[in-house]
C-alpha positions as CSV (number, residue, x, y, z in Angstrom):
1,X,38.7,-35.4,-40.5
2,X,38.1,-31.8,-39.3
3,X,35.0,-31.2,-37.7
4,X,33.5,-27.3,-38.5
5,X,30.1,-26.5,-37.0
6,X,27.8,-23.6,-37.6
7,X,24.2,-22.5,-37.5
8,X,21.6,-24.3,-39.1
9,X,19.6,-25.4,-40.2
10,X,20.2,-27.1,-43.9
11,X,20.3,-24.7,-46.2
12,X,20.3,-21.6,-44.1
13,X,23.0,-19.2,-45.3
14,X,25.4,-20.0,-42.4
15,X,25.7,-23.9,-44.1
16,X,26.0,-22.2,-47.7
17,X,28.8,-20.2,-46.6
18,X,30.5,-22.9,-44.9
19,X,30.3,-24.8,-47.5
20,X,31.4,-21.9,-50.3
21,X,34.9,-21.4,-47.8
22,X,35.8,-25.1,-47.5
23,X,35.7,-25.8,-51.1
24,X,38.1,-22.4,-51.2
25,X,40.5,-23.8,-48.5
26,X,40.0,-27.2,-50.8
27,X,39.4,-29.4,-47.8
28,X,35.5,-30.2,-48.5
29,X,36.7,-33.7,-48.5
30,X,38.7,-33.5,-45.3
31,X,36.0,-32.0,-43.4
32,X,32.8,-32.8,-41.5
33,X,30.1,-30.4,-40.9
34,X,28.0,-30.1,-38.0
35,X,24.5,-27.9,-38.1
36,X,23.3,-26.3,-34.8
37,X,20.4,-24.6,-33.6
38,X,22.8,-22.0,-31.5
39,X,26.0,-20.3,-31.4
40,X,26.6,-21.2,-27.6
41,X,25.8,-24.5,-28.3
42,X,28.8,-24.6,-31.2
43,X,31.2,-22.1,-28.9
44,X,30.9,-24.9,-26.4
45,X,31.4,-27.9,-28.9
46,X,34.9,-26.4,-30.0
47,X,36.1,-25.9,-26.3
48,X,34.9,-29.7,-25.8
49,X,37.4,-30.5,-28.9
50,X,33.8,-32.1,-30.1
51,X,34.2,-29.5,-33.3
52,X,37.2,-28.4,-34.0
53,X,36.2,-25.0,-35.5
54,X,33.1,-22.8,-35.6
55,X,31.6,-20.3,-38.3
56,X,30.5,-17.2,-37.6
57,X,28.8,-14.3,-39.4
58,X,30.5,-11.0,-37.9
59,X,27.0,-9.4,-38.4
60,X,25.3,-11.6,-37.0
61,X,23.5,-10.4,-33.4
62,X,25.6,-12.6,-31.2
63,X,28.5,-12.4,-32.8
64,X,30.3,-9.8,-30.3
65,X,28.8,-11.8,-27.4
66,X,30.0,-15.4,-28.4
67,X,34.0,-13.9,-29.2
68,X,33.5,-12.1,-25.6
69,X,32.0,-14.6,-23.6
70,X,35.0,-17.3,-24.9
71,X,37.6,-15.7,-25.5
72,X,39.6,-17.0,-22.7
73,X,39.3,-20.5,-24.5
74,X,38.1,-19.9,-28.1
75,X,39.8,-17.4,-30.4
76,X,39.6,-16.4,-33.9
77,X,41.5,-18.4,-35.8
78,X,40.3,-16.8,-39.8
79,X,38.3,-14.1,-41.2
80,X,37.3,-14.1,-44.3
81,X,34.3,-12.1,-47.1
82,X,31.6,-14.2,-48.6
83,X,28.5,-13.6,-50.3
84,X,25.2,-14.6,-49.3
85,X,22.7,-16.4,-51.1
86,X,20.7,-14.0,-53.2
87,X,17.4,-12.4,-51.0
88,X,14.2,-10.7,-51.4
89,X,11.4,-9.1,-49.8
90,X,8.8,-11.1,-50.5
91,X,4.5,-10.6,-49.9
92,X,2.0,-13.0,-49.9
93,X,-0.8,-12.4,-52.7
94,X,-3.2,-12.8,-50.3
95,X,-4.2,-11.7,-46.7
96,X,-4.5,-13.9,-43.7
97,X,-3.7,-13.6,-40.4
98,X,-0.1,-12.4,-40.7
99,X,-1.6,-8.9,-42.1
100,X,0.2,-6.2,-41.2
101,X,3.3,-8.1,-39.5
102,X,6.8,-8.4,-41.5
103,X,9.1,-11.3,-40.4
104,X,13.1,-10.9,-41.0
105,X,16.4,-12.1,-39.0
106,X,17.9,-9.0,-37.4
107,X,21.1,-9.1,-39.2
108,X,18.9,-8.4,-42.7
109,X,16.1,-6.0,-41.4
110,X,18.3,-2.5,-43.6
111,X,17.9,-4.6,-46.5
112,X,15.1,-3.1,-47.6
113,X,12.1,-0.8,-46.6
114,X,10.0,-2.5,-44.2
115,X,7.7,1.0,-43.5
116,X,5.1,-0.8,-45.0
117,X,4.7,-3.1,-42.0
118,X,3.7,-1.7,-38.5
119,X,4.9,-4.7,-36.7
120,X,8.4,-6.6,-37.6
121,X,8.7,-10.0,-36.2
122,X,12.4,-11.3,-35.4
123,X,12.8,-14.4,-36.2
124,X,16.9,-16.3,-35.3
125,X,17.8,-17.5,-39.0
126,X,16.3,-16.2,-42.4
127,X,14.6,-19.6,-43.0
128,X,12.7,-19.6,-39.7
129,X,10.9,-16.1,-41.6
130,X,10.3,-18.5,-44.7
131,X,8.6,-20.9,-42.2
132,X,6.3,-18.4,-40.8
133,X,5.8,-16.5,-44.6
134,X,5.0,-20.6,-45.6
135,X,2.0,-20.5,-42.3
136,X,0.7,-17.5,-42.8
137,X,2.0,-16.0,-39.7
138,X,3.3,-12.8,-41.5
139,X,2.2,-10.6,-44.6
140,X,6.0,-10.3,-45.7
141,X,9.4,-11.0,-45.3
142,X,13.3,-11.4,-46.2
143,X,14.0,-14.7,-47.2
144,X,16.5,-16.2,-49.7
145,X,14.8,-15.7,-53.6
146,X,14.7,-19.3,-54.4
147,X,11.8,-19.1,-52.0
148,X,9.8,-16.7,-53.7
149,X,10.7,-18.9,-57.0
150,X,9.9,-21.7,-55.2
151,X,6.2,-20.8,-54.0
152,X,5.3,-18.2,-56.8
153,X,1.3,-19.1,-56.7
154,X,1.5,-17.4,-53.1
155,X,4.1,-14.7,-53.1
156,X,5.4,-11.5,-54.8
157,X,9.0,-10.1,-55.0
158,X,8.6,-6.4,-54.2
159,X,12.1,-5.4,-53.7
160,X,14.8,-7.6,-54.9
161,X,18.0,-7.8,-52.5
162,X,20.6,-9.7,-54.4
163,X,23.6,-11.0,-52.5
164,X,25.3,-9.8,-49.7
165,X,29.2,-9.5,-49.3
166,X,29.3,-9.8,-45.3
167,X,32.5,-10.7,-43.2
168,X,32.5,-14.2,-41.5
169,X,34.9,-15.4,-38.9
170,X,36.2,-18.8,-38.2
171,X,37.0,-19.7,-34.3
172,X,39.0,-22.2,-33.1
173,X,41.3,-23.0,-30.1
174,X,44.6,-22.6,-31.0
175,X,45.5,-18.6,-31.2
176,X,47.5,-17.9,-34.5
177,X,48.1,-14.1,-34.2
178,X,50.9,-14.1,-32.0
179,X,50.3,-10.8,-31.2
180,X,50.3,-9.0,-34.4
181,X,47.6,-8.4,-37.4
182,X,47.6,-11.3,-39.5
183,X,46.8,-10.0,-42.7
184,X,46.5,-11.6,-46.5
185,X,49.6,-9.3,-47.9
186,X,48.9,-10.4,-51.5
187,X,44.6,-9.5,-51.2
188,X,42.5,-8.4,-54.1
189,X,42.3,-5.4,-51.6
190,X,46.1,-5.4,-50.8
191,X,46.9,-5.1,-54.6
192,X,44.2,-2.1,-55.3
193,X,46.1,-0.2,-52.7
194,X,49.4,-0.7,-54.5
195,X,48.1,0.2,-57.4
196,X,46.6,3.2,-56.4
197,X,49.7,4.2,-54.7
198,X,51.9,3.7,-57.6
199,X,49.0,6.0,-59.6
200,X,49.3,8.6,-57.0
201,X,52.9,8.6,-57.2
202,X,53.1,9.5,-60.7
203,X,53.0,13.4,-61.6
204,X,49.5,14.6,-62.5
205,X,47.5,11.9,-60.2
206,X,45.7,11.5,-57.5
């Protein structure tokens, strides 16, 4: 069984989209899945041959660190676009002592106006903000709807997100470039721009 690790915890978007890409490779039945608190931790695991690959959001802070740091024994191995689970900016209905703060993992804080707040808090996975939204410690946050639908007596949506189409990259140890692009020749994207060529090739188009 293949062993692919990521950053937790259960349920945080890393672990949704982990999940979303092995049912696509159709090995959700030949695979394990490991949850971990950090990406050093996981970079690590995979070196050890404890994991056999790691997931990794490219817009996620430490993503350029963790490829640079390991590169001499952990490579990218897949890339791949995903969406997220759906978000929102969410306010609690009533003040405490969190007034005035806004919580939100770095990789999310251009989703949506945050002027609002004078103080943004940054907190390492979007359900750690829903953890300090759920004590009190902040006024508002990004977190993943379902919390918002989940605690509606306490919070407000004020700016709906949606999902998120982000890039993710899988790491493992063997290298499978061989010194060239490897690219997915027959892509949704791949096939727009023949067909866009083809259009521009005919008299009259652009």
């Amino acid at each position: 069984m293949l062993t692919f690790s990521t950053l937790g915890p259960e349920g945080s978007n890393h672990h949704f989209v982990l999940q979303q890409y092995l049912a696509a490779q159709g090995i959700e039945n030949a695979a394990r899945v490991v949850l971990l608190d950090d990406f050093h931790t996981g970079a690590r695991a995979v070196i050890a041959g404890e994991a056999d690959y790691l997931l990794q959001c490219a817009v996620h802070p430490a993503a350029a660190e963790i490829t640079g740091t390991y590169r001499a024994a952990m490579v990218v191995v897949d890339a791949f676009i995903s969406p997220s689970r759906p978000m929102a900016l969410v306010r609690a209905k009533c003040g405490g002592e969190g007034a005035g703060k806004v919580g939100v993992q770095s990789a999310t804080q251009s989703y949506a106006d945050l002027s609002a707040w004078p103080t943004v808090v940054h907190e390492p996975t979007v359900l750690a903000v829903a953890a300090g939204l759920a004590e009190g410690r902040y006024e508002a946050g990004i977190v993943f709807a379902s919390f918002a639908e989940a605690h509606a007596d306490r919070f407000e949506v004020i700016e709906s997100v949606g999902t998120v189409c982000d890039a993710w990259i899988v790491y493992g140890r063997e290298a499978v470039d061989e010194g060239r692009a490897v690219v997915w020749k027959d892509s949704p994207a791949a096939r727009r721009y023949r067909e866009r060529i083809g259009r521009m090739s005919k008299p009259g188009d652009s």
